[in-house]
N, C-alpha and C positions, 0 to 999 in steps of 0.2 A: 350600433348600426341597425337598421330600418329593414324587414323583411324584403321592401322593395331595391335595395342600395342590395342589398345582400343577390339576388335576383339579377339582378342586371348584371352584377360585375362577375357572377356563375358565369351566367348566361354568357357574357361577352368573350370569357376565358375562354371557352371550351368552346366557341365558335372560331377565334384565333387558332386554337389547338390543331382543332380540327380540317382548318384550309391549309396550315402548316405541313399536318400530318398526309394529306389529300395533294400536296404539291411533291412535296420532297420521299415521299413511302408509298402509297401506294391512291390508287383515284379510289377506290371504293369510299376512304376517309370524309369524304364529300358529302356521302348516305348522309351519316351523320351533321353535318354541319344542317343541311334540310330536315333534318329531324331537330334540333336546336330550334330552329327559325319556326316548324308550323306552332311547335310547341307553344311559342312566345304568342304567334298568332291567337291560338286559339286561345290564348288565358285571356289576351286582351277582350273578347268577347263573354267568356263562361268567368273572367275572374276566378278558376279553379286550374293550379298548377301545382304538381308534386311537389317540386322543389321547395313551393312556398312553405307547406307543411314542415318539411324536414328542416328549412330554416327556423319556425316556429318552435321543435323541437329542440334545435340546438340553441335556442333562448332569446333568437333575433328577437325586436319586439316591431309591431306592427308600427305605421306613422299615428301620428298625431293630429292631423289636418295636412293641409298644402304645404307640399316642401318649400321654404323660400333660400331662392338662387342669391348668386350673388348681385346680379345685376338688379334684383329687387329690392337690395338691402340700400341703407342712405348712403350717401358719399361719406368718407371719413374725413373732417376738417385738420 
């Protein structure tokens, strides 16, 4: 898995987690979820997020070029 696949599906967890937590426990859990979301913000611009590191650390590897989707790939005969 791809430091960026590894990132999004953090990222996505712990955003669920956290509206979960924020619905059903208490609203402050919400901080959180906008602390998730600038975080993503701001990587998209500096390219520089903790998590990326610590995914690197635990031996994700970086991509290779352009992910290709399915809808990229050829039709199967």
């Amino acid at each position: 898995m791809t430091v960026e696949r590894g990132l999004r599906g953090i990222a996505g967890f712990l955003i669920l987690l956290s509206v979960a937590l924020g619905y059903w426990v208490h609203a402050a859990f919400f901080l959180f979820t906008a602390f998730v979301g600038a975080n993503l913000f701001q990587s998209a611009f500096t390219n520089a997020c903790p998590m990326m590191a610590i995914l690197r650390k635990a031996g994700f590897q970086d991509s290779k070029g352009p992910v290709r989707i399915a809808r990229d790939l050829p039709a199967r005969s």
